[in-house]
N, C-alpha and C positions, 0 to 999 in steps of 0.2 A: 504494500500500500504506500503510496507517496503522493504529494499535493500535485497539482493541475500545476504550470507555469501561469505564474502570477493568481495565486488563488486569489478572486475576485474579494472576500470576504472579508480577509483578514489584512491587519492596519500596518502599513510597515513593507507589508510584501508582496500588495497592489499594486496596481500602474501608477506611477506618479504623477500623471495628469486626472488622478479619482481619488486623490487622497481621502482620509477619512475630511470631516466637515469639522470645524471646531467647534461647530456649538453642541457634539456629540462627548466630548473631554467633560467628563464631570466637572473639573472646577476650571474657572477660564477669568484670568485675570489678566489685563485690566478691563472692567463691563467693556471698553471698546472693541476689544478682539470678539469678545460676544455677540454684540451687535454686526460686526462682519461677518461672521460666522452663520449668523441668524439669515443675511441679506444672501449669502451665499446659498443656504439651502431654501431658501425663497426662488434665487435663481433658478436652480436646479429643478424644485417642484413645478414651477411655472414654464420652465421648457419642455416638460416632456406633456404635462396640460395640452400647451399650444400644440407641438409633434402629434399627440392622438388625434385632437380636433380639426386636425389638417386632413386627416385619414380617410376620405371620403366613401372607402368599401368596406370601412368598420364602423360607419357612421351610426348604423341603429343602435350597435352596444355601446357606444361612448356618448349619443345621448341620452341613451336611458338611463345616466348617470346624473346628468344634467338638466333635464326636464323633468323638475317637481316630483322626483324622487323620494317617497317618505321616508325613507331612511335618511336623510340630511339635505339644505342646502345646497351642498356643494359636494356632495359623494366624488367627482371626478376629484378633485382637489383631495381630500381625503385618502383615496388610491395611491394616487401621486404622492403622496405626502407617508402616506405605511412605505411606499415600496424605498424612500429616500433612507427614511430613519430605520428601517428594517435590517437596511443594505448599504450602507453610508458610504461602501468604496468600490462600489459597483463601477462598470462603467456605463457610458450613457444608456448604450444597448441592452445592457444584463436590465440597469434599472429599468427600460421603457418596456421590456419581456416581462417583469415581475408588474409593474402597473396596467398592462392588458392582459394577463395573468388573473387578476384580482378584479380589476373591470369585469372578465368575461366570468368569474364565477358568480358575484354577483348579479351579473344577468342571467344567468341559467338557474340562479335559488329563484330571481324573482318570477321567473316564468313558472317555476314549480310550484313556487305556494303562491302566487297571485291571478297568473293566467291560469292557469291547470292547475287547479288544488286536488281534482279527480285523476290525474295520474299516481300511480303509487307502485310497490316494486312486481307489479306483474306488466309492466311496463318498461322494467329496466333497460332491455337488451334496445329497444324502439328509443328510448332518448339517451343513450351513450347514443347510437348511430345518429341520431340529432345533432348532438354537438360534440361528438371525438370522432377526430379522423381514423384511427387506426381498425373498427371495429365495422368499416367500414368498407364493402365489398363495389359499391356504386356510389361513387362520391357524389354522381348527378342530383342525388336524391335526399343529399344534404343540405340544406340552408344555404345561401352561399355567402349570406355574411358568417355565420359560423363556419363556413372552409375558409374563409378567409383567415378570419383569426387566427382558427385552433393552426392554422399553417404558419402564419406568423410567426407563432410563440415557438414552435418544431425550428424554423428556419433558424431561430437566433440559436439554438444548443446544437446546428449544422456549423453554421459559421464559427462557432466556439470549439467546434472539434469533442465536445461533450463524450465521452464513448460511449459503446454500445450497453457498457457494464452497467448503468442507470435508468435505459429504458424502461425495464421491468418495473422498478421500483415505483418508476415518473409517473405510468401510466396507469398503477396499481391506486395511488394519490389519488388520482381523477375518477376512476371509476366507483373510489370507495366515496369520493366526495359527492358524487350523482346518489348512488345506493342510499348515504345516508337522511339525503334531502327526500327523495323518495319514500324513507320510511318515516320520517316525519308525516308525511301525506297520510299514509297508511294508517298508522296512530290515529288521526284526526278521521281519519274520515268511514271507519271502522269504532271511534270510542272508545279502543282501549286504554285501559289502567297499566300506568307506565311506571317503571320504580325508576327512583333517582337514578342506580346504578346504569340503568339500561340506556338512560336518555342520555348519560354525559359517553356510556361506553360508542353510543352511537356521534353524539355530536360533537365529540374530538377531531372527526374528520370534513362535515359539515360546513367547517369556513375555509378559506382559501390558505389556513397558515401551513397545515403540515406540505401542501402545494409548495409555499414559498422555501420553506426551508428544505425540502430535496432539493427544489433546483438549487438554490445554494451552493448544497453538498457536491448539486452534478456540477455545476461550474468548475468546482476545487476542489477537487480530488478525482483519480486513477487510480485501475490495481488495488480495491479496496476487497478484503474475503467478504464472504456472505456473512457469515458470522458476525466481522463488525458492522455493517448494514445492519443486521437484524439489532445488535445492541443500541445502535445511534436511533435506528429508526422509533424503536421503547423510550428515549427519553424525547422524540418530536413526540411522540404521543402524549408523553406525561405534560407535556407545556402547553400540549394543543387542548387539554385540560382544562389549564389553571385559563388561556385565553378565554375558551367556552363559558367557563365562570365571568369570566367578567365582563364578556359581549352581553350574556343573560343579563347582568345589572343596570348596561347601559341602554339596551332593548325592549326588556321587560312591558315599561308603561305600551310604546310601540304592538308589540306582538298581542299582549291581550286587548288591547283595543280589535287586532284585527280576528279575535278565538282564536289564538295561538298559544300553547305554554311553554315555559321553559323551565331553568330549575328553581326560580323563584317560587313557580307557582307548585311544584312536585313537593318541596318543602314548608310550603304553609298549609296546603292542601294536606299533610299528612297528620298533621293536630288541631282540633277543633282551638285552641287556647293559643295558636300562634298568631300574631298580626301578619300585615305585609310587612312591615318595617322591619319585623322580627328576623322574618323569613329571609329579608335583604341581607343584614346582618348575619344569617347563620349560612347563606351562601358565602358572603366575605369572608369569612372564618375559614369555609372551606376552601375556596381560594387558596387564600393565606399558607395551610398545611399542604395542599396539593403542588405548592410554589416550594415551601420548605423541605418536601421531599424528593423535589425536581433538583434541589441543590445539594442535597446530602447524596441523592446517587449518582450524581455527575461527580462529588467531590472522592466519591469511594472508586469512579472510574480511575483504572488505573494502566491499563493495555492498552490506549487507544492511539500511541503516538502520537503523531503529528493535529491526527483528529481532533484532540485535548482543545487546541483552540476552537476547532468546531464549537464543543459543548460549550465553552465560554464566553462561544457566539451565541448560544440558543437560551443562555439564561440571561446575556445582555436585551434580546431580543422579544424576552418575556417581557422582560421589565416594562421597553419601548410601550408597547402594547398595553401595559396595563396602564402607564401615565397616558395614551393616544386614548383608551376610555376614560380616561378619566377617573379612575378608581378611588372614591376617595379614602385617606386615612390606612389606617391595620400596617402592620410589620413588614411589606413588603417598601412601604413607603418613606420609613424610619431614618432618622441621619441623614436624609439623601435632600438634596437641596431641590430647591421648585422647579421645575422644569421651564425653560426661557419659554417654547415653542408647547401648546396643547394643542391635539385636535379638536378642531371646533364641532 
């Protein structure tokens, strides 16, 4: 196993024209280097923004970002903004892959639970061929903004030299991420009584993180055994966790307006004597311990070599994500100074 030339990811041993950002440096003295640093990844977000919306045969997925999207304001900005701080030494390409990456999975949840809330997993194999190329024997018969895309994001880990060693895994990401959105469907539309265990086991894969962090992985690194795959791939899961926790806190109000639950409502619903407030709080909590176990088994990793930085990308990476929701307060937050930059 040994790193890709110029692992994209990691600070120091990037391309030198993608260095890390400085407003990514925990402490950054004097405030004016902050402010640079700040204006800098302003830059950055705001170019790859403009690059999507120039994109005119991906146009439907990058304005379904942008056009009165109830998930935010400004969801395009948002994307653009995860895929910077996600990836802070990306280059322009890696990052504009990881933001229509993210674009496009948010347009295939929303198609799933908004357009088609009646699709559900006896439907799988019909919407993987919807929107992944690979599964795919008649590309005619695909969307053609969705070949467009799903071809784009393919193109950039060609041009990257990506090996072949990562497909399996890339592709595994994607199909587990359709399946789990689809059983959400299924849940709803069906009635069943869901245990907490069940819904987080499922919607770990459900948002575009553990997506983001393979590609990562494929960018930088080669010659990896399956074995460490398999152990790396256990700690994306444990973090795609603790993110799931705290997308539910930031979504919640959101999803039950639309009869959707999440783990707010699995654990209020399970005691007649819990409030919401309660139930917020006893997700934080869990959170909190799903995050401090995410750092105690990375910290007992000990075989991983070179990957070592991997992991200490993926719990910098948690962190990102919980200050981008917003999460307020609890032990994750502690010592740690306010963040210059929040998602709005």
């Amino acid at each position: 196993m040994k790193p890709r030339a110029n692992p994209s990811f990691l600070c120091g041993l990037a391309r030198r024209s993608t260095g890390q950002p400085r407003l990514c440096v925990p402490r950054c003295f004097p405030p004016r280097s902050c402010l640079r640093g700040a204006n800098m990844l302003d830059r950055r977000i705001n170019k790859l923004k403009e690059n999507l919306m120039r994109q005119a045969d991906e146009a439907l997925v990058v304005r379904h970002l942008v056009d009165a999207n109830p998930r935010g304001d400004d969801m395009l900005g948002e994307v653009c903004r995860a895929a910077v701080l996600l990836h802070p030494s990306a280059s322009f390409e890696q990052a504009l892959t990881l933001a229509r990456t993210m674009a496009y999975i948010v347009y295939i949840d929303d198609y799933l639970e908004e357009e088609h809330p009646e699709l559900d997993l006896a439907d799988y194999r019909r919407v993987c061929q919807n929107f992944l190329l690979w599964p795919n024997r008649d590309l005619s018969q695909m969307p053609l903004v969705n070949a467009t895309v799903a071809r784009k994001i393919e193109e950039q880990f060609r041009e990257d030299e990506v090996p072949e060693e990562w497909t399996a895994m890339r592709r595994l990401v994607w199909e587990k991420s359709i399946w789990t959105m689809l059983q959400e469907n299924h849940w709803l539309k069906h009635k069943e009584r869901v245990t907490l265990d069940a819904y987080l086991a499922n919607g770990m894969y459900s948002s575009s993180f553990p997506i983001v962090q393979v590609s990562i992985l494929a960018f930088s690194y080669q010659d990896v055994s399956q074995e460490l795959k398999n152990r790396i791939f256990g700690h994306i899961c444990q973090a795609s966790r603790v993110v799931r926790l705290a997308n539910d806190l930031r979504t919640h109000e959101r999803e039950s307006a639309q009869g959707r639950f999440n783990s707010v409502d699995l654990i209020s619903g399970g005691s007649a004597e819990r409030t919401l407030d309660s139930a917020r709080d006893a997700v934080r909590h869990l959170m909190e311990e799903e995050f401090e176990q995410l750092k105690k088994a990375i910290a007992r990793e000990r075989r991983t070599g070179i990957t070592q930085q991997f992991l200490s990308h993926l719990i910098d990476s948690t962190q990102v994500l919980l200050d981008f929701y917003e999460v307020p307060g609890g032990r994750h937050s502690q010592g740690r100074p306010d963040r210059a930059l929040k998602a709005s």
